[in-house]
PAKOL-344360 format. One record per residue (C-alpha): y, x, z; residue in three letters; chain. Coordinates in steps of 0.5 Angstrom, whole numbers, plus 500, padded with zeros to 3 digits. Layout:
% residues N
Y, X, Z, ala, A
...
% end
This chain:
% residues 586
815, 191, 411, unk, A
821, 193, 406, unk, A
823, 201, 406, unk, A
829, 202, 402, unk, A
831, 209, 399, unk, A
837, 213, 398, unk, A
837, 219, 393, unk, A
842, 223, 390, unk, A
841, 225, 383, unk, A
843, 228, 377, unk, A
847, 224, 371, unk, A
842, 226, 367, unk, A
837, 223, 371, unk, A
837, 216, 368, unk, A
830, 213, 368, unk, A
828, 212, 374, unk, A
821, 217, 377, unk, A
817, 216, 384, unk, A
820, 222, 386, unk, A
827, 218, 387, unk, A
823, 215, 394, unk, A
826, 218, 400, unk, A
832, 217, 404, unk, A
837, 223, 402, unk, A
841, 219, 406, unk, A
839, 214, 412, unk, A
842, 207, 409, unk, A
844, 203, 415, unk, A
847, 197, 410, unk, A
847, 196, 404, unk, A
850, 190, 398, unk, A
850, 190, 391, unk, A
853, 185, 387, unk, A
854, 184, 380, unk, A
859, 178, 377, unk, A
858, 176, 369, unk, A
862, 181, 364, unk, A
862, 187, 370, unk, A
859, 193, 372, unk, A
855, 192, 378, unk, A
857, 194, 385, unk, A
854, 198, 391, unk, A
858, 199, 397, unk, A
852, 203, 403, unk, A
853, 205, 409, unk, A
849, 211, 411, unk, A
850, 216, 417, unk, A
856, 220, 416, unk, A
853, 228, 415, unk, A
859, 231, 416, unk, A
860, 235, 409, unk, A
865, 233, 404, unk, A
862, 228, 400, unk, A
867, 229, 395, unk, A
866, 236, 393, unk, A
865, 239, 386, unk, A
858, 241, 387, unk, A
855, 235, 391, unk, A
852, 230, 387, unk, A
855, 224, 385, unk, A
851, 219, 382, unk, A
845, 215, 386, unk, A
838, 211, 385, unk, A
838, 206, 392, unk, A
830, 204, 391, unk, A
826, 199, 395, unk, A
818, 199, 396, unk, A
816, 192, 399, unk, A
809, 193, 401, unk, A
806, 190, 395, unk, A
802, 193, 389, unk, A
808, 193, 385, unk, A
810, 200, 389, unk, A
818, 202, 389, unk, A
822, 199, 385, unk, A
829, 202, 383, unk, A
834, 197, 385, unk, A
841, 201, 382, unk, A
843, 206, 379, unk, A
851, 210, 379, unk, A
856, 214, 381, unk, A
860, 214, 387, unk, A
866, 211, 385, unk, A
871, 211, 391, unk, A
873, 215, 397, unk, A
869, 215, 403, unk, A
871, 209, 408, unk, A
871, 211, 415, unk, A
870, 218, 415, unk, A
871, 220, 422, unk, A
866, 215, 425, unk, A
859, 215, 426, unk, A
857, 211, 419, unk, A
861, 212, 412, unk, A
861, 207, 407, unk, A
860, 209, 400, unk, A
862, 205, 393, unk, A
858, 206, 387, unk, A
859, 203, 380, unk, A
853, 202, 375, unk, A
858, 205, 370, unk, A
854, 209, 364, unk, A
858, 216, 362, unk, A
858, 212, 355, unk, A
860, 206, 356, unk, A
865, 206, 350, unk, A
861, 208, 346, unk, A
855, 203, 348, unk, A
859, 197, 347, unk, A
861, 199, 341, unk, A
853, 200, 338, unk, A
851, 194, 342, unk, A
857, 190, 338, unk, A
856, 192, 331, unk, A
850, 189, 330, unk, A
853, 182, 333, unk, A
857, 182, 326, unk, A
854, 177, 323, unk, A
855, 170, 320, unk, A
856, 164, 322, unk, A
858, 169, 328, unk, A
864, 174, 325, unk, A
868, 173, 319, unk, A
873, 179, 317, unk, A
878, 173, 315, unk, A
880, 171, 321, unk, A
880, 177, 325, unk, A
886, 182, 326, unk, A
885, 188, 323, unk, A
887, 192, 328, unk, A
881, 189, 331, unk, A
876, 190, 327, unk, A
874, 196, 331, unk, A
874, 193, 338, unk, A
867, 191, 341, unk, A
870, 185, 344, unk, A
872, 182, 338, unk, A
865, 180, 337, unk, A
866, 175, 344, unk, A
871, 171, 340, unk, A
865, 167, 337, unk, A
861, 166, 342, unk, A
860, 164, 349, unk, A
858, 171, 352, unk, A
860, 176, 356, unk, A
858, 184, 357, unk, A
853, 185, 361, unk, A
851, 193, 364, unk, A
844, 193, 366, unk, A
844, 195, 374, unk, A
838, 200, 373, unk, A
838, 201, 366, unk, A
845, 201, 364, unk, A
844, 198, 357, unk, A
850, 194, 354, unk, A
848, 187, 352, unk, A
852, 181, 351, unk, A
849, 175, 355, unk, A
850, 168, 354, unk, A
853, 164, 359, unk, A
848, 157, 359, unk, A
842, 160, 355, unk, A
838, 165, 359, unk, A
836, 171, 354, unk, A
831, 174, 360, unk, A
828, 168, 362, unk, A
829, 163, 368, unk, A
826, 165, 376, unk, A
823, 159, 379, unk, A
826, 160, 386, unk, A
823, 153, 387, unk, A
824, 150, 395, unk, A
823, 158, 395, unk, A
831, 158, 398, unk, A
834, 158, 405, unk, A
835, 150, 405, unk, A
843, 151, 409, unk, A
845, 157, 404, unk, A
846, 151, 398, unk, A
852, 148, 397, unk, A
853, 144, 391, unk, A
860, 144, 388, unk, A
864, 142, 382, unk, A
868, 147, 378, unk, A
873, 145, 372, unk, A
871, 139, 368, unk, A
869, 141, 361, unk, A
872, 140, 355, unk, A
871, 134, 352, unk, A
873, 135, 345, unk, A
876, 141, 341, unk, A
881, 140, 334, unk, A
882, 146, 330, unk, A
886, 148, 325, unk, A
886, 153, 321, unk, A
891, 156, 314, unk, A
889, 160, 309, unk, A
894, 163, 304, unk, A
893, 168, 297, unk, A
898, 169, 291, unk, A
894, 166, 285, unk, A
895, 172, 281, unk, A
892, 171, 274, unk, A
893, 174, 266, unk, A
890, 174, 260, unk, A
892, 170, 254, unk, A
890, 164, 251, unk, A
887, 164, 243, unk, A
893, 160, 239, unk, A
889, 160, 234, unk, A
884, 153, 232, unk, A
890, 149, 233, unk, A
895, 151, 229, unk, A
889, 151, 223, unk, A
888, 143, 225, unk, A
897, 142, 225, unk, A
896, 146, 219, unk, A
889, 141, 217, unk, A
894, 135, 219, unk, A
899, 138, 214, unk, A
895, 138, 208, unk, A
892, 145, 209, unk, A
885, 144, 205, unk, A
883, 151, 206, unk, A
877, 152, 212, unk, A
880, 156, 217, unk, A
888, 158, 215, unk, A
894, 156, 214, unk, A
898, 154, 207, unk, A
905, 154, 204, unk, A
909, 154, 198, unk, A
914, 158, 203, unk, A
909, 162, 206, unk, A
914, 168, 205, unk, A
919, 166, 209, unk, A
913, 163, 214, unk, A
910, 171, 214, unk, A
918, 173, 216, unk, A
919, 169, 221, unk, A
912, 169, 225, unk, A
912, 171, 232, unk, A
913, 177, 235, unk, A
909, 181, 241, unk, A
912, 180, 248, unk, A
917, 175, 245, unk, A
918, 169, 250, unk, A
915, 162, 250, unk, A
918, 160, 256, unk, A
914, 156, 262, unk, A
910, 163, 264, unk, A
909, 164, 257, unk, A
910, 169, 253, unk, A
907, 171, 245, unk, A
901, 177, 245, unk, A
897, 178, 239, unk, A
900, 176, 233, unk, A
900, 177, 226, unk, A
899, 174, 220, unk, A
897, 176, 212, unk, A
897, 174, 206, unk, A
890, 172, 203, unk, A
891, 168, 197, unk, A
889, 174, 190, unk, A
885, 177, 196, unk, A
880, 173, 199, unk, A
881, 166, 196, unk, A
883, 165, 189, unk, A
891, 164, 188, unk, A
893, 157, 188, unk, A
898, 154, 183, unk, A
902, 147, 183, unk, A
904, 147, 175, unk, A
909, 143, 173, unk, A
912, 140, 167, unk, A
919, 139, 166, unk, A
923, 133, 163, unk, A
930, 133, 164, unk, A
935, 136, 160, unk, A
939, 143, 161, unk, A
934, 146, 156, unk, A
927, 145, 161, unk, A
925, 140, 157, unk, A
917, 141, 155, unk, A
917, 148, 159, unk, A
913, 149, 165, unk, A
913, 152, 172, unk, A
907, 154, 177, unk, A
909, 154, 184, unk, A
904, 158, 189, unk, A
901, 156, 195, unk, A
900, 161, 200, unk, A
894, 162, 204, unk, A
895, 166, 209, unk, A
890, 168, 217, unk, A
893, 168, 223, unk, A
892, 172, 230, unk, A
897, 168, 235, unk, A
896, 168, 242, unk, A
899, 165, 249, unk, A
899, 171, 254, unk, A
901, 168, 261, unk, A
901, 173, 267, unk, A
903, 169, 273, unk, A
904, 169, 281, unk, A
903, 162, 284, unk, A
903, 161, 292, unk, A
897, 158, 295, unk, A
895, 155, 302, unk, A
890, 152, 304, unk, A
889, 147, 310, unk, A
882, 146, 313, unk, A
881, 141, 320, unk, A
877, 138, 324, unk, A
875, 136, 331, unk, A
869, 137, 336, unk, A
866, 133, 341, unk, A
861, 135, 347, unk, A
855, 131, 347, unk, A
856, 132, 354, unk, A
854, 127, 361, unk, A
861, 123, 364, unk, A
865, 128, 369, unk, A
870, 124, 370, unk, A
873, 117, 370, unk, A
876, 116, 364, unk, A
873, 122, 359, unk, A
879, 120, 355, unk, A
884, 123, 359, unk, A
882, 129, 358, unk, A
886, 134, 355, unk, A
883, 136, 349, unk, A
883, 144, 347, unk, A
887, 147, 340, unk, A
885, 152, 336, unk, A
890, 155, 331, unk, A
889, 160, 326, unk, A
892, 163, 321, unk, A
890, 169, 316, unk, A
893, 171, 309, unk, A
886, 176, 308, unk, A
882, 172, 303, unk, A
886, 175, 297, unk, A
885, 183, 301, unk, A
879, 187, 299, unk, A
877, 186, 305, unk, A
869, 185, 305, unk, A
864, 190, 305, unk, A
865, 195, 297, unk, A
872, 193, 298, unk, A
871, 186, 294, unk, A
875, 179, 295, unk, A
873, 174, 299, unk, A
876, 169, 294, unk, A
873, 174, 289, unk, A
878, 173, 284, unk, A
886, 172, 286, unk, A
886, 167, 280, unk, A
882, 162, 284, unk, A
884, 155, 285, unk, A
880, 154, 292, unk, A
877, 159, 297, unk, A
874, 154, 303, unk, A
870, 150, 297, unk, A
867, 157, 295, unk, A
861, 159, 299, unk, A
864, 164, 302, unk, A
869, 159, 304, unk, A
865, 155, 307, unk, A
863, 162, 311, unk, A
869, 162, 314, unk, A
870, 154, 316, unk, A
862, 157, 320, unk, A
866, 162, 324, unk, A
872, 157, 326, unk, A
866, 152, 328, unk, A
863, 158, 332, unk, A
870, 159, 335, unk, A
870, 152, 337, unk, A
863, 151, 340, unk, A
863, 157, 344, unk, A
871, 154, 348, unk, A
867, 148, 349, unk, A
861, 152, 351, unk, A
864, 156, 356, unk, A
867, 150, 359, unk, A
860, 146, 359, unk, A
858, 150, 366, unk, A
861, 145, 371, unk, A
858, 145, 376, unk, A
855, 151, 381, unk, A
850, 152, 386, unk, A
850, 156, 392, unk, A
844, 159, 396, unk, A
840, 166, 399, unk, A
832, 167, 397, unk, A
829, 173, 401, unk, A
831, 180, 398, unk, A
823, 180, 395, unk, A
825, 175, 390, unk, A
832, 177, 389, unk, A
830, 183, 386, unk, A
829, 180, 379, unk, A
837, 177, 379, unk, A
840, 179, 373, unk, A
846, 176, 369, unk, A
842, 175, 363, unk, A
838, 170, 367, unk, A
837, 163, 371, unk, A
835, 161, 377, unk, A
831, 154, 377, unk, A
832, 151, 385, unk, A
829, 145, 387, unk, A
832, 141, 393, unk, A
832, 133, 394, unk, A
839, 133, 395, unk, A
841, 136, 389, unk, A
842, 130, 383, unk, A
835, 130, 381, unk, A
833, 134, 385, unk, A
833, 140, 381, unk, A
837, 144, 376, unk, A
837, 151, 373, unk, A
843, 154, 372, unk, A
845, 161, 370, unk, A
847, 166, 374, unk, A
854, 167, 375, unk, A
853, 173, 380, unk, A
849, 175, 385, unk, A
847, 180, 391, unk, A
842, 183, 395, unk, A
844, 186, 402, unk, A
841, 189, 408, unk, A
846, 188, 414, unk, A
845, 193, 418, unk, A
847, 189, 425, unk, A
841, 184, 423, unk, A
836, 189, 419, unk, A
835, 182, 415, unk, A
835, 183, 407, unk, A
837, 177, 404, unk, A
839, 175, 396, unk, A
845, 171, 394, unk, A
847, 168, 388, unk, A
851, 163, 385, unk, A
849, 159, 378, unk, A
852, 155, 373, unk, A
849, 149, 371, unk, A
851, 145, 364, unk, A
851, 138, 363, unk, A
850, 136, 356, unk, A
845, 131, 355, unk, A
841, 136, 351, unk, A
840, 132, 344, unk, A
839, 137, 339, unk, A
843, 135, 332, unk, A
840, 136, 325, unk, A
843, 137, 319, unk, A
843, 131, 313, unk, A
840, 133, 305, unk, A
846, 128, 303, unk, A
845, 124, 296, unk, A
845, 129, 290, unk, A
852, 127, 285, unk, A
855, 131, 280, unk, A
862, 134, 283, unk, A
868, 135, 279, unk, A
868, 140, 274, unk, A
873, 145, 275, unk, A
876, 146, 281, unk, A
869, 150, 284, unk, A
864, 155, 282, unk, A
860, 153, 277, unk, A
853, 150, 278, unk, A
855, 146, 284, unk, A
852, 140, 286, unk, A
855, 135, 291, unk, A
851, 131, 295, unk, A
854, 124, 299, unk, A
853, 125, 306, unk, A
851, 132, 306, unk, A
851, 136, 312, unk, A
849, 144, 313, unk, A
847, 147, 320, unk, A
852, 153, 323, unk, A
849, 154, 329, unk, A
841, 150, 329, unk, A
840, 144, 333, unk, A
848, 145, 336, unk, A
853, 144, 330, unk, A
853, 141, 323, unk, A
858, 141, 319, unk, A
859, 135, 313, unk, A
859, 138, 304, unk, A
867, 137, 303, unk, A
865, 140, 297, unk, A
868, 135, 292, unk, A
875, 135, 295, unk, A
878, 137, 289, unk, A
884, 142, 289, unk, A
891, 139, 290, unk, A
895, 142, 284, unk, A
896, 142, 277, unk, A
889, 143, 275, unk, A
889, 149, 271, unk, A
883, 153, 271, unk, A
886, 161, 268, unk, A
878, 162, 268, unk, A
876, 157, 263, unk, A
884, 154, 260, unk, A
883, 148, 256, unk, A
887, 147, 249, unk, A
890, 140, 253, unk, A
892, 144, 260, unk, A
897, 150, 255, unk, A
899, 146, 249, unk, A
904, 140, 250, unk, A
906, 140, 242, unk, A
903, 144, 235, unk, A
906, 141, 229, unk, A
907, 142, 222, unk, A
913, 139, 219, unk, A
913, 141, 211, unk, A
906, 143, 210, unk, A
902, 143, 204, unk, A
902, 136, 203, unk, A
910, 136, 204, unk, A
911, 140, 199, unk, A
907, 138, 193, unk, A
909, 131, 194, unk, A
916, 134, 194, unk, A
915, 139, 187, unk, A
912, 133, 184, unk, A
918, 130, 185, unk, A
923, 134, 183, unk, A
922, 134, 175, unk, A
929, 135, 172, unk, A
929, 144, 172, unk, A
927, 150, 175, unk, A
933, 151, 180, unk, A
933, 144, 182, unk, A
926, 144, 185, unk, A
927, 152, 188, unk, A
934, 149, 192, unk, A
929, 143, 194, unk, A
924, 147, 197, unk, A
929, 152, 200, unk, A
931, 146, 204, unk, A
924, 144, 206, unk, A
921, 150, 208, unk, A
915, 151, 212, unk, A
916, 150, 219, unk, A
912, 151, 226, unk, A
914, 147, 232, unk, A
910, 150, 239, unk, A
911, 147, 246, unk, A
907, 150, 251, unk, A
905, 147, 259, unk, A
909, 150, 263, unk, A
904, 155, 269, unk, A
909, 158, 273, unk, A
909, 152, 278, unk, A
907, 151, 286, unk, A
907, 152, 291, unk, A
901, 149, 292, unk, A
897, 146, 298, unk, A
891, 142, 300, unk, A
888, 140, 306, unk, A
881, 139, 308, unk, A
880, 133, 314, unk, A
872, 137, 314, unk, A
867, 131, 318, unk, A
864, 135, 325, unk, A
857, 134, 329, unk, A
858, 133, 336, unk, A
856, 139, 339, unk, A
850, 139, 343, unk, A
849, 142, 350, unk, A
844, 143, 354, unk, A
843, 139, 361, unk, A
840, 144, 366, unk, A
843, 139, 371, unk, A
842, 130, 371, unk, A
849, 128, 373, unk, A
847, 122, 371, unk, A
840, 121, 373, unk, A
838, 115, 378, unk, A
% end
């Protein structure tokens, strides 16, 4: 014998208590129903006790319980706050609806979403935001829907295929014409995806000019360790450039000095030479000075170049034959774009890319955070079309008591392919009909139809990637493959496709990547060949060294280029699904 109870509370009276056993009202018929992602619903039909049920000092919320004549005593069944005006006022019955709504549901949604933020589940990257505040958000990566407990009113999420509070085994326990076996939308097949990211590769800094002009100078005939030489040097130190002065390319001169250092810190260095010519320099000499000289000579480079960033890839569903032909199948698109890799948008304000002079972000760990999330994105659409198939069927209300949209139910019937499923619950009711007095549970489930074959990640062979292009330290492995969601979803190392530019590194600049030409036309060497030669007076040697002055010829690369743009083709497991219904068993 099953006695229900209807009792008027408090809003504060939310746990429920013994004292909730009795019958403010006298419950002719009840239903109470919950569907994924809703609030649950209760519509009773109690006697009318011709009061105005809607003034301000009655109560408005409710506990509706039951006690099923067992050990277990009475069980709360719902708890809410009447929510509709009353239905049929002037008859003898009226009809009431409650909601299990909590007075804070705004705010509990949002503390139950902020611990859901984490990866591969969230990325800041992909998110609008305007967004990133909005609890429902977090549902993007993954399969689920609200739920709001009847009794306890806890916001959750709850998957739709797996099962977070267990599975109620029903058995043959189900009134064999309530069950009805029908086939839903047919699940996705396969889902690609593509995915941009784009940031102003913005760096500055300078390169030290240095070490190749003293190795020009060497090749000219420099024999002083690490400076520069010449019997011009005074118009050399005149001419040397200035600070800020163009280059041209992106380039630019930054420090740049130069002294003498002969007489200072080297001794002075003459060439003597003895004339024989006529017009009275017969017999008399001459010492020509060789300057040495230090030189501080910088390239400075501050520079924007456009990036973007391509990653695709395409998932399949490990899932049992629905149709035909599975080909036909239309697949589904996931397209997505963001310009926030380069935006101080991770926790402390830091950059996804990390630096915006960077060459790649998805190769980065973090990128690879990010192609995770895409992945999650993806498996979730094709999750949520996996449950293609629903059952229909009632159990006695006892039974029923314990449906919640957090949970599945196991049905055995012989008729069923394979004679069994487990699937989770969709929705669900429990009612009592007034004109029968028969209390009876309802539910509707959701079977999915994988295959169920759990897919493992793969170590890969260890070879050395190209250095450069990454971070450093990084290790490619050949036919490497990393977990996003265990035993779900892997996803291949795509670590070792390199950057698709002009292989400048601003972080660690080579002298091959800057410099095109250094060269040194009449050097030391030059010069003395040129003295020597020259033996007939004073003013013929001056004039010919007047005419081969020292001189500096300085091309540089050109960095001021893009826009630039690679692609990653990324290799995806098959997700797999779970088979909580045999489609194809004999």
């Amino acid at each position: 014998m099953t006695t229900f109870y209807f009792a008027w509370v408090d809003e504060t009276d939310t746990s429920f208590d013994s004292a909730y056993l009795r019958e403010d009202e006298q419950a002719l018929a009840f239903e109470l129903s919950q569907a994924e992602g809703e609030f649950a619903a209760l519509t009773v039909d109690i006697r009318n006790p011709r009061k105005g049920l809607l003034h301000p000092t009655r109560k408005q919320w409710a506990w509706l319980s039951a006690d099923f004549g067992d050990t277990a005593g009475g069980q709360p069944l719902f708890f809410g706050r009447l929510v509709a005006m009353p239905e049929e006022i002037i008859g003898n019955a009226v009809r009431l609806t409650f909601a299990a709504r909590p007075v804070d549901y705004a705010a509990a949604k949002a503390a139950a979403a902020d611990p859901l933020k984490v990866e591969p589940y969230w990325d800041p990257v992909w998110i609008t935001p305007e967004l990133l505040e909005d609890p429902d958000a977090v549902l993007e990566s993954r399969a689920a829907l609200w739920h709001i407990d009847r009794v306890t009113h806890a916001v959750t999420i709850s998957d739709v295929l797996e099962a977070e509070d267990g599975v109620i085994d029903l058995g043959g326990n189900v009134m064999r014409d309530s069950v009805e076996l029908s086939f839903g939308v047919a699940p996705a097949t396969k889902i690609t995806c593509e995915a941009v990211v784009g940031w102003d590769q913005t760096a500055t800094g300078e390169y030290d000019l240095v070490p190749a002009l003293i190795v020009a100078f060497r090749t000219a005939g420099t024999s002083t360790a690490n400076m520069i030489s010449s019997f011009t040097g005074q118009g050399l130190m005149e001419d040397w450039p200035k600070a800020g002065a163009n280059i041209g390319g992106g380039w630019s001169f930054g420090q740049s000095s130069i002294r003498r250092a002969d007489g200072f810190t080297v001794p002075l260095d003459f060439q003597t030479q003895v004339f024989v010519g006529g017009n009275g320099w017969f017999g008399q000499k001459a010492s020509w000075p060789c300057w040495k000289m230090l030189p501080t000579l910088t390239a400075k480079f501050d520079v924007s170049r456009t990036r973007r960033e391509v990653l695709r890839f395409t998932m399949t569903a490990d899932a049992q034959a629905f149709i035909s032909d599975p080909d036909e199948a239309e697949p589904l698109m996931l397209s997505l774009s963001s310009d926030l890799v380069g935006e101080p948008i991770d926790p402390g304000g830091v950059l996804p890319i990390g630096a915006r002079s960077r060459r790649a972000y998805f190769t980065t760990e973090r990128g690879r955070r990010s192609a995770a999330y895409l992945i999650a994105v993806c498996r979730a659409r094709l999750r949520a079309r996996a449950r293609s198939v629903e059952i229909k069927g009632e159990t006695s209300l006892a039974a029923g008591v314990a449906f919640s949209c957090r949970k599945a139910i196991r049905v055995e019937d012989p008729r069923l392919p394979g004679g069994a499923a487990v699937g989770k619950i969709i929705s669900y009711s429990l009612s009592m009909s007034g004109d029968s007095g028969k209390p009876v549970a309802g539910f509707v489930i959701g079977c999915s139809i994988g295959k169920g074959n759990p897919v493992s990640a793969a170590t890969g062979t260890p070879t050395y990637a190209e250095e450069g292009y990454a971070e450093t330290g990084w290790q490619f492995y050949t036919g490497a493959s990393s977990s996003v969601v265990s035993d779900e979803v892997t996803m291949a190392d795509f670590s070792n496709v390199p950057p698709n530019d002009d292989g400048l590194d601003f972080d660690h600049l080579t002298e091959a990547q800057v410099i095109d030409t250094f060269t040194v036309f009449n050097g030391e060497a030059e010069q003395r060949a040129l003295i020597a030669a020259y033996s007939s007076s004073f003013e013929g040697v001056a004039a010919a060294l007047d005419q081969a002055f020292t001189e500096v010829e300085l091309k540089l690369k050109p960095i001021s280029k893009g826009p630039f743009e690679t692609v990653y083709d990324v290799t995806v497991s098959a997700l797999a699904l779970p088979k909580t219904i045999d489609l194809e068993a004999a």
